[in-house]
N, C-alpha and C positions, 0 to 999 in steps of 0.2 A: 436326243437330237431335237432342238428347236425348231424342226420344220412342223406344217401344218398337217395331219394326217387326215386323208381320206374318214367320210363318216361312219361310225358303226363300229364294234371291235376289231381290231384287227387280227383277233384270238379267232372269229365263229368260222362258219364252214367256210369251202370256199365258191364265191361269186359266180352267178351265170356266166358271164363271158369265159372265166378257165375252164368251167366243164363244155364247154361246146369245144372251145380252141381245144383241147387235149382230146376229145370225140372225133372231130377231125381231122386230125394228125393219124387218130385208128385207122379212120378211113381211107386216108390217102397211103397210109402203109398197107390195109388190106387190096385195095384198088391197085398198087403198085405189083405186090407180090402175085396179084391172080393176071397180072397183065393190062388190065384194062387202062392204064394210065402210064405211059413211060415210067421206069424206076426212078430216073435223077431228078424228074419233074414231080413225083410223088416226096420223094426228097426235099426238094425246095422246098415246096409247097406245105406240107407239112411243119417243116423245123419254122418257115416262114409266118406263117401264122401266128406260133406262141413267141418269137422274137419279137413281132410286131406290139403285140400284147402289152407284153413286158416291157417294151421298150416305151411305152406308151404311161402304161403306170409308173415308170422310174421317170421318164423323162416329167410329168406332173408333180413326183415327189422335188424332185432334183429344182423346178419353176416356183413352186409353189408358196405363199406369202409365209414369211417368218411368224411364229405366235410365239407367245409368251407364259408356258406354262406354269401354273401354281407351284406354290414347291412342294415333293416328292414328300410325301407322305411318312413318316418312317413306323418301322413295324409297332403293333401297341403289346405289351410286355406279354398277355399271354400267344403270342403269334399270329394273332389274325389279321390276315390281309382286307388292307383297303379302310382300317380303323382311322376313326379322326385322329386327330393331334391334339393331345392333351396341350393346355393354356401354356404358354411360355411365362415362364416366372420373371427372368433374367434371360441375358444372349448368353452368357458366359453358360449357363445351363442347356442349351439349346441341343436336342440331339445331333448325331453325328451326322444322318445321313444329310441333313438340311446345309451341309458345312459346305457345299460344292457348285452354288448357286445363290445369285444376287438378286434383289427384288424384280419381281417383274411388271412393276407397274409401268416402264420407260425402257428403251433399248438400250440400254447401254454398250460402249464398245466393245465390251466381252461377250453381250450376247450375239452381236451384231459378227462376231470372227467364230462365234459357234456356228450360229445359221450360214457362214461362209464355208465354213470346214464341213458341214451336214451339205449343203450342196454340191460341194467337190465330191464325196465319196459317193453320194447318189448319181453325181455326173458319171462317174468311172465307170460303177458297174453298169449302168443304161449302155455307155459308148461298148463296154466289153460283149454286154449282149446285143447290142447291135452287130457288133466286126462279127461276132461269130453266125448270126443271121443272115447276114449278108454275104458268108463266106459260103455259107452251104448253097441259097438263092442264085448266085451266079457262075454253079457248075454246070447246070443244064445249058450254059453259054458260052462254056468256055472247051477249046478244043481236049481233045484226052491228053496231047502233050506238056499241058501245063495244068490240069487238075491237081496234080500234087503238090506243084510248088506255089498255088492257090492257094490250097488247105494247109498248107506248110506256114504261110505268111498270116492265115487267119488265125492259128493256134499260136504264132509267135506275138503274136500284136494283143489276141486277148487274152495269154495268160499272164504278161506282166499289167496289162488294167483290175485286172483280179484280182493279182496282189496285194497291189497297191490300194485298194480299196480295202479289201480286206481287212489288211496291217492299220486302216483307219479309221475302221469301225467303231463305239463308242462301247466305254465298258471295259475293256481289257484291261490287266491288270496285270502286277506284277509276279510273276509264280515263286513260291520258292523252290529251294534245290532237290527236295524230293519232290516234288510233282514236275519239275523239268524233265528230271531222269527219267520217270516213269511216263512222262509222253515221250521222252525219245525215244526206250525201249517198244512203248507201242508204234511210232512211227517205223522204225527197224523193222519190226515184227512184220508189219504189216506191208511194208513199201517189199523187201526179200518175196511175202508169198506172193505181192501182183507181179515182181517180176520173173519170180519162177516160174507162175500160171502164164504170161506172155510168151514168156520163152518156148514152151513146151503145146502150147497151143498152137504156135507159128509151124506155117509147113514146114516139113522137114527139105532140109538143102540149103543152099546158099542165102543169105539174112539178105533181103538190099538194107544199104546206109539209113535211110530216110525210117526203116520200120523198125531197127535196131535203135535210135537216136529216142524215137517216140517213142517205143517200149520201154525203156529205162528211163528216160524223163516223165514220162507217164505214171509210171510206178511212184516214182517218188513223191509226183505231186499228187497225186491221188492219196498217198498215204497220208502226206501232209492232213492234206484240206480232208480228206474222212474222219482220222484220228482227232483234228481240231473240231467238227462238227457235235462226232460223240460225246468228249469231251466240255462243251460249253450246250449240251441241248438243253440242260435243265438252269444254267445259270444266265445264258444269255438266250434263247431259242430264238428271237430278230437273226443274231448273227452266224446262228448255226444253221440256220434255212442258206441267208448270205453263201455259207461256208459249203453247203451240202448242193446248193446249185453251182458252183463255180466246179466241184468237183463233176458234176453229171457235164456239164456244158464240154470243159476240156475234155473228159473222156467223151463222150460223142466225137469230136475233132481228132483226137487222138486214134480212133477209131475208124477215121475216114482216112486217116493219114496211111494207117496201116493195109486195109481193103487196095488203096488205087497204089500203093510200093508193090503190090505183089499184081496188078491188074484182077481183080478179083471184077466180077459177073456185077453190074448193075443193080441184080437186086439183092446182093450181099450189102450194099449200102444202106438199105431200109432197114438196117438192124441200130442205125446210129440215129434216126428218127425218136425214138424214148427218150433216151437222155437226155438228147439236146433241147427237146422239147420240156420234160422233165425241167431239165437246168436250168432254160428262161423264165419256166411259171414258178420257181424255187426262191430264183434270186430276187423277184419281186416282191414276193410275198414278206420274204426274210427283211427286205430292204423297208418295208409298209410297214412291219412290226416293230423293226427299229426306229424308225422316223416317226413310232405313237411314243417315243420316248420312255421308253422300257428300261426300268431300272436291274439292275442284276443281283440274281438271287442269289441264296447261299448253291456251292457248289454243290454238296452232300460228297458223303465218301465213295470212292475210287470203285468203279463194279468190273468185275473178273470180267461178265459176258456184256458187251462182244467185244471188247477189248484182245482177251485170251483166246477166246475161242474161233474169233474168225479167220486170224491166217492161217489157223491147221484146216479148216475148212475152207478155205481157196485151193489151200495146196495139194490137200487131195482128191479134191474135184480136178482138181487138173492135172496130177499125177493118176489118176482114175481114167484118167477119157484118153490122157497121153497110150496109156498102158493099151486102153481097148481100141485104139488107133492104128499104132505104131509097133505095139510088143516091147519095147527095149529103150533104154535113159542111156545118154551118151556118159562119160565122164564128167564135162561140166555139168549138166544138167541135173547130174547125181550128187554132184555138192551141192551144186545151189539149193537143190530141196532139204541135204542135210542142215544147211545153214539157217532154215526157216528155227530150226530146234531149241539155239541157245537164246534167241531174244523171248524163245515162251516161257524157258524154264527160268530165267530172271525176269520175266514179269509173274511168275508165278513166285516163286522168290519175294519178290517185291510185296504183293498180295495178303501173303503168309506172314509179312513181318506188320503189313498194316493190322491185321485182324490180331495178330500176337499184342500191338499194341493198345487196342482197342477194349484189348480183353482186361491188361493189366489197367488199363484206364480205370473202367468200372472196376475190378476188385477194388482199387483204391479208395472210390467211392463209396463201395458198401464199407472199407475199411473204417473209414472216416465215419460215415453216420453210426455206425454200429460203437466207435469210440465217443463219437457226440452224447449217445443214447445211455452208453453205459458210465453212471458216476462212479469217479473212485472214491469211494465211502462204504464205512462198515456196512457188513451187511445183516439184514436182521433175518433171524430166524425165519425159516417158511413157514411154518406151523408153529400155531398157540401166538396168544401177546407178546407183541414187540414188550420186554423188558423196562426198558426206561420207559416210555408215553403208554402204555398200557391198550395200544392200539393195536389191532390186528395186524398181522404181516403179510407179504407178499403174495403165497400162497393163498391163504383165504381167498384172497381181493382176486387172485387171476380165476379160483375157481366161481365166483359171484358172478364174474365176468363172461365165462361159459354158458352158450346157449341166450346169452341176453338180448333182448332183440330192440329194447326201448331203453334211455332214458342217456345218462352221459357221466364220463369220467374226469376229473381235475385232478392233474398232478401239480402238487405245492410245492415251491424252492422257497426257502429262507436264504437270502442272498448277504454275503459278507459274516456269515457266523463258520468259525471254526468250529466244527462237531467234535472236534478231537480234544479242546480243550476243555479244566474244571468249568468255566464261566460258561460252556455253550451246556452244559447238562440244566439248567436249572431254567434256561430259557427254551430248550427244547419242551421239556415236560408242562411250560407255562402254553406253547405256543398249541400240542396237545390237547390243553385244556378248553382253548381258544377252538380251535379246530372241533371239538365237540362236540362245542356251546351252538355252534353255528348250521350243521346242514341239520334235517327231518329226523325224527326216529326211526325211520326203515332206512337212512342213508347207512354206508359201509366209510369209514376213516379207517384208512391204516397207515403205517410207518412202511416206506419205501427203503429207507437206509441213510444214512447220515443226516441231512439237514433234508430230505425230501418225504414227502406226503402225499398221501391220493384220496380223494372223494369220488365214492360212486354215488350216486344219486339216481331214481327214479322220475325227478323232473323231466319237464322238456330242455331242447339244447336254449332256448328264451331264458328261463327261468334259471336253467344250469350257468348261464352266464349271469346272471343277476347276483347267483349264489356264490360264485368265485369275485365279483368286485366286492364284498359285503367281507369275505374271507382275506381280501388282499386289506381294506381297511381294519380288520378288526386286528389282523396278524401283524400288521406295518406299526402298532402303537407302541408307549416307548415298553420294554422291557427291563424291569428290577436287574443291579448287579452291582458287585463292588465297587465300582468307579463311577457309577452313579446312572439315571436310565439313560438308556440305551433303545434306539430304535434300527428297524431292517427292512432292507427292501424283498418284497416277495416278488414272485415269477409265477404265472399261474398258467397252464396251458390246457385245454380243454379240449376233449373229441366225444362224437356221438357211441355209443355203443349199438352197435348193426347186426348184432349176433354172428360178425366174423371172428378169427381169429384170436381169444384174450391176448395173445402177445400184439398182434399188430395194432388192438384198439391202445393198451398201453404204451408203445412204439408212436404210436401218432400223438397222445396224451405227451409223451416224451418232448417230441419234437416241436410241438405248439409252446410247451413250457420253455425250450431250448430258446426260441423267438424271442419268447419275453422278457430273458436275460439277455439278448443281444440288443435288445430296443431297450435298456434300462434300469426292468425290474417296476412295481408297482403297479402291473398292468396283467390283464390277461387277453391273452391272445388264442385264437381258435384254430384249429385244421382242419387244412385242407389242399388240395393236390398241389397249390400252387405256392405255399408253405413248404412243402417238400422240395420241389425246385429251387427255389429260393436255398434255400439250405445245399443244396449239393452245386448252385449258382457259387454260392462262399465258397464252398470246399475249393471248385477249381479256380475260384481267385487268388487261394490263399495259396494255391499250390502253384501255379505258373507267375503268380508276381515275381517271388524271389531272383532276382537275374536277369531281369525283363531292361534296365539298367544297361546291363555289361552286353546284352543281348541286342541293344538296337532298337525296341520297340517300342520306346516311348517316343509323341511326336508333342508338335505343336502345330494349333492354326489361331489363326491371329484374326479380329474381329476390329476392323477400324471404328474408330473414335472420328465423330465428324463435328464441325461447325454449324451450330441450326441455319445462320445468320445464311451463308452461303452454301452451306453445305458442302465446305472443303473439309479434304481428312485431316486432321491434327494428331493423332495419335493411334495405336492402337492396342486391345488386351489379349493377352499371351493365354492361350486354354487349351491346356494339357489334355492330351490324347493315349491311349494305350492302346498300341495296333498290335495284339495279341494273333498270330499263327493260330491258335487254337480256340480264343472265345472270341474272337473279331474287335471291335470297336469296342473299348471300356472307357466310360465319361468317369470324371472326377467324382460324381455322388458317390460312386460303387468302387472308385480305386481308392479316394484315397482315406475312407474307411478302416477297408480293409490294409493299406501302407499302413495307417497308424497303430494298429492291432500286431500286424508284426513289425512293428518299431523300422519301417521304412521311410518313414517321412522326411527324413535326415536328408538320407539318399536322393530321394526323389525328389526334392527341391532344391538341393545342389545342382541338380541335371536343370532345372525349369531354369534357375537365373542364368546358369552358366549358356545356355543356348539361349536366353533371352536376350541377354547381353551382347552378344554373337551375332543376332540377328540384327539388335538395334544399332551393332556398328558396323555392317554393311549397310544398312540403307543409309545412316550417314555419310558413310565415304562416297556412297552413290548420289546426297545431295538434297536426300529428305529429309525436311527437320520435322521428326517425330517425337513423339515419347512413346514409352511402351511401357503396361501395366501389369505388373505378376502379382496373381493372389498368392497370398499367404495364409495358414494357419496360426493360431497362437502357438500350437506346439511347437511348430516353425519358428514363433518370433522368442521363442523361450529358448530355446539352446543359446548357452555364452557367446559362441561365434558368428551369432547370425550378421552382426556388422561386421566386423572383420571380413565375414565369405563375402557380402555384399561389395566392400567395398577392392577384395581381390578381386572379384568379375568382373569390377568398374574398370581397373587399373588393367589388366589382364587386354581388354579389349579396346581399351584408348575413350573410353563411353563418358559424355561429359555427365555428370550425376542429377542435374535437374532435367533428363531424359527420362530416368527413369523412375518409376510409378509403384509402392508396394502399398496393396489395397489387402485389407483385411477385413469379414465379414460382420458387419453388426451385431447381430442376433448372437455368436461364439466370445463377442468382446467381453461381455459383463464380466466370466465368472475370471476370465486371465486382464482383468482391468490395468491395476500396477502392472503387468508387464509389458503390455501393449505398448502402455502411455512410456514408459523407459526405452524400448526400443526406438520408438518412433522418433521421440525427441533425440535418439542417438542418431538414427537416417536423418535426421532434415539437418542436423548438426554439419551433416558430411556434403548438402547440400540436395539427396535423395527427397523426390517427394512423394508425401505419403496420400492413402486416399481411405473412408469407410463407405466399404459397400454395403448394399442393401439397409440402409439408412428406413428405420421404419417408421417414423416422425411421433412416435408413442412419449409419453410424459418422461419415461426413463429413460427412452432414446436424450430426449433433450435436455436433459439434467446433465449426463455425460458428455456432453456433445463438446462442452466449455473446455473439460480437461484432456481432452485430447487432442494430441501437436499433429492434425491434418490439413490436408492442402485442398482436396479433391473430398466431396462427398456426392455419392453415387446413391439416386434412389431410383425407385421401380417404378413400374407403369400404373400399379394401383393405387398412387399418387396422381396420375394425370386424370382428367376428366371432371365433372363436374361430382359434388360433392352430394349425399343420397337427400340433405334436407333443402337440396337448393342452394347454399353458399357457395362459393367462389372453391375450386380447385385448391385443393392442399398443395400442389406443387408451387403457387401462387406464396404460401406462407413460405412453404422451404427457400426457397428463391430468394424471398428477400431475409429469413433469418442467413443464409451462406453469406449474401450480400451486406451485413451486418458486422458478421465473423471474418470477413476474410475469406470464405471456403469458395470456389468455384463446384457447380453445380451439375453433374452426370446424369442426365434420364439415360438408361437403360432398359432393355428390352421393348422400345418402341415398335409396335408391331404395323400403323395405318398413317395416313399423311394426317389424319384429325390429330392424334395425339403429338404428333412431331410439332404442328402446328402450333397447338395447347400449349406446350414445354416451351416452347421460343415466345409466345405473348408473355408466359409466364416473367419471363427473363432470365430463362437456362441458356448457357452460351453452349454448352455442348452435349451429345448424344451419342449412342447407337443404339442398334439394335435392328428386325430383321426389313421395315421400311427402309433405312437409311445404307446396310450393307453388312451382307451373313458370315460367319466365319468360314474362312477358308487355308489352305495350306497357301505356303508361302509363295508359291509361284501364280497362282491365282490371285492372291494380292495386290503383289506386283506390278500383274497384269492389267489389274483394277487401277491402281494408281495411274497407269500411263495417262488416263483421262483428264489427270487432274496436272496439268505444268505447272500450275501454282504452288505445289508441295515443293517441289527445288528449288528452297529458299530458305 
């Protein structure tokens, strides 16, 4: 919420003024119960105090001048809050969480209808806590005839401003259909024991209307607003303070409603003094913490207690007290407590199938690494020389590894050699030889099993890494064989020896090595805990992509394309989102890697044009003349149908073809060149125009530059600025070679008004990036455009 908050955390203790106001409220309830202060007057007085309060901070939140806050930070990959922001390379790159807000260096009319909707909501609840302040405040003045239908009109008035503030809170989100169920079963659960406990609390005899009506609608909403508090206290805690005062407030009301239906004794009302009190300093505080602009955390998994265990502990506290009361439970009253039963044993139920899955989760993952770890390759003898390389085997090397407390392990992949065949024997025993020549004389080399290797060594882990790039060069050279030499890429992975474990030192030795075939080959790479995350990070990508398609969960948000000159939108680029149920937000670095590995890329770029397509022919019918840009990979531009699919999603959605924008990355173009340059000239053939992003202005960027059929060349911000020996801006040269060429000119990722600035003297006609306007989903866009009537043209 863009409003201004109050100085200081809104997380630390809480402020002098709530502990005096809630001090005094003790007081005037003890003062009321010993006599010394009228009861209604102790009442008032009391609940009037922390309304005032409350009413006083909300009604400041609610006035208060709009700010402009930076944009939200997002988490840094090992988890720690409040980490800077790694450099933006690109927008198309830009984390997810940054997608849902627009520069703040000016109001724009988005912001300007947020700071509108953040003072509505803070309006509500302040007027809510007010009506109910004011309800209790003018009973001491109002005759006994009409107290009830007082408190009747004050519980009616503020629990629909409750709501409706609530329901407008910031943050909320969409649930899916097991976590609906399972807050409805806890709403059940829970709303059944308050109105058991109601019922069975209430004298015994005839109900009046007014105490029956509030008992059951009490129940419910108490269930409600509790169950929503517990539920959001760890992801939104702003809103579950919100959530958890609205519930104390109504119930004090609810509670006075009850007292004066039955004429109960004056100072039976001073028991509705806590809550109320309670509920005003609640909603305040909740309403402070949201209005600091509190982003929402992860929810974490679903907990038994108090979800489970509180309505059987309402119900029999109050089936407890009924019994030592009364002696005896009428009929109804004897179901209704039965009834508390089935919503426990379906959230128990519920519970049972979570942690069932939870379980098979992880086995899966130890499945996975445990298959990662183990190669399918012969295995060599435990004991005595490996036969062919004459190297020690397995055995030896894990016993070396027992009790060792210093030095470090390299496991060697020879990468792209079949073991199995004649031609890999004679390169094995060469690579052996290699292998021997290289570590100390007190080092251990043995043969792991098929095309794999391990060096123990007594070095430091410095040195042990020195000793594995010396080994990845000496082993990568060409190798002798019938077809003539032959070279291979190594994988080298590396871990300390700790005197834990020999399997686990070997296991992480493993898994470093694993890395380095997934980054390549050629390289060695080291372990450590965040290696292994990474690692079981893949596994559940590789396991919940498949179907994520047919499933719904891929999105798009769209990042406008602006005009330097005026700074109106021209266009915008399409970037692929994976709103995974299970791993949250997947950027394209990390999906579509993993797509390409299991030969999804097909898939998932069917889905991108076809909804790109989609979209750019509703803004057109709507009267926006855009373009819209979809990246591409070569793998992408390699399948036979790539025109063809293009040009069905054109026809399919009525989309005239110089709308639309297929940019492909620079740096990926070289090694797929011929096919690039074939496709492209098939798209612009059709009238599609094409664009190369990330344009790196290098001597073999511009060699290339000639034989490619594009329209749009997109370069990056480490172009803009002034150049390190004092020349003129390289975006200055790029600018006028596009201008030369034919190409129009894309900065991308501009992040400050200097550079924007830079890019336009340059003579870039157009931009984005997160100065100019951030990616967002498409109703936020939208939204963004209203600003501009100049687009409906």
């Amino acid at each position: 919420m863009p409003v201004t908050q109050p100085s200081g955390d809104p997380r630390r203790r809480p402020p002098l003024p709530e502990i005096l106001v809630s001090l005094s409220g003790a007081l005037f309830v003890l003062a009321g119960a010993a006599g010394l202060v009228p009861a209604r007057s102790a009442l008032a007085l009391g609940v009037a105090a922390g309304c005032a309060l409350a009413g006083v901070r909300l009604a400041w939140l609610a006035g208060g001048p709009i700010s402009h806050p930076a944009p939200a930070v997002p988490p840094a990959p090992t988890g720690a809050p409040g980490s800077p922001p790694a450099p933006v390379r690109s927008a198309g790159r830009s984390p997810a969480a940054a997608e849902t807000a627009y520069p703040a260096d000016a109001p724009t009319g988005r912001r300007v209808r947020q700071a509108a909707l953040s003072r509505r909501v803070t309006a509500l609840l302040d007027t809510a806590v007010l009506v109910a302040g004011l309800t209790v405040a003018v009973l001491p003045l109002t005759d006994a005839v009409y107290r009830l239908p007082v408190t009747l009109g004050g519980l009616a008035v503020s629990a629909p401003l409750y709501a409706l503030a609530l329901l407008r809170l910031p943050g909320r989100s969409r649930l899916s259909a097991a976590e609906r169920l399972r807050r409805g079963v806890d709403v059940l659960g829970l709303g059944i024991s308050l109105f058991f406990a109601g019922v069975v609390l209430l004298p015994p005899g005839v109900v009046p209307p007014a105490a029956r009506v509030a008992t059951a609608g009490g129940a419910v909403g108490l269930a409600v607003l509790l169950v929503g508090a517990l539920t959001e206290r760890r992801r939104r805690p702003g809103a579950a303070r919100c959530l958890g005062g609205a519930a104390a407030t109504l119930a004090g009301l609810t509670l006075l409603v009850v007292l004066q239906a039955y004429d109960a004794p004056d100072r039976a009302a001073l028991a509705a003094v806590p809550p109320l009190l309670l509920g005003a300093l609640l909603t305040a505080v909740g309403a402070r913490r949201a209005a600091a602009g509190e982003r929402p955390g992860p929810a974490g998994p679903p907990a038994a207690w108090p979800g489970l265990t509180t309505p059987a502990g309402i119900a029999a506290l109050a089936a407890g007290h009924h019994l030592w009361t009364v002696g005896e439970f009428t009929a109804p009253a004897m179901a209704l407590g039965l009834a508390v039963i089935p919503p426990m044993v379906l959230r128990e139920m519920l519970a049972a199938a979570d942690q069932r899955r939870r379980a098979v989760r992880l086995a899966e993952h130890e499945a996975r690494l445990r298959a990662l770890i183990a190669d399918a390759r012969p295995v060599v003898p435990e004991h005595g020389a490996d036969p062919l390389s004459r190297l020690a085997g397995r055995r030896e090397l894990l016993g070396r590894l027992a009790g060792r407390a210093g030095g470090a392990l390299l496991v060697v992949d020879l990468l792209g050699l079949d073991d199995g065949s004649g031609v890999a024997r004679p390169v094995l025993v060469e690579a052996a030889r290699r292998l021997r020549a290289g570590p100390g004389p007190d080092d251990l080399v043995a043969r792991l099993g098929g095309t794999g290797f391990a060096v123990l060594t007594d070095v430091g882990p410095v040195l042990a890494y020195a000793l594995g790039t010396r080994l990845v060069a000496a082993l990568s050279g060409p190798y002798p064989s019938p077809g003539g030499p032959r070279r291979l890429r190594v994988g080298v992975g590396l871990a300390e020896t700790t005197g834990g474990d020999p399997e686990d030192v070997l296991r992480q030795a493993e898994l470093a090595r694993r890395r380095a075939v997934q980054l390549g080959g050629d390289r060695v790479e080291w372990y450590d805990a965040y290696l292994e995350e990474q690692l079981v990070r893949r596994l559940d990508l590789e396991r919940e992509l498949p179907g994520a398609v047919a499933r719904g969960e891929l999105d798009l948000v769209y990042q406008p394309v602006l005009a330097l000159s005026d700074r109106q939108p021209v266009g915008t680029e399409a970037l692929l989102r994976w709103r995974s149920p299970v791993l949250g937000t997947v950027l394209p670095d990390e999906l579509l890697p993993v797509a390409a590995d299991l030969d999804l890329l097909g898939e998932v770029g069917r889905w991108v044009l076809d909804r790109a397509c989609r979209q750019l022919a509703d803004w057109s019918d709507s009267g926006r003349k855009l373009w819209m840009a979809v990246n591409v990979t070569p793998g992408e531009l390699g399948a036979p149908d790539f025109v063809a699919r293009t040009v069905t999603a054109l026809a399919a959605y009525g989309v005239p073809p110089e709308r639309l924008v297929v940019e492909v990355a620079e740096p990926v173009v070289t090694a797929e060149l011929p096919t690039v340059v074939a496709r492209f000239a098939g798209l612009r053939s059709l009238g599609v125009r094409t664009a190369l992003d990330d344009f790196r202005a290098e001597h073999a960027s511009l060699a290339q530059l000639r034989r490619l059929p594009i329209d749009l060349l997109k370069v990056g911000p480490h172009l803009v600025g002034p150049a390190p020996d004092g020349q003129p801006p390289l975006i200055e040269v790029v600018a006028n070679l596009g201008d030369r060429l034919g190409l129009e000119v894309v900065v991308e990722g501009l992040e400050s008004d200097a550079q924007v600035a830079c890019a336009r003297r340059a003579g870039c006609r157009y931009g984005q990036g997160f100065a100019l306007a951030r990616p967002a989903p498409v109703e936020r866009v939208e939204a963004w455009f209203e600003e501009f009537p100049s687009t409906l043209r």
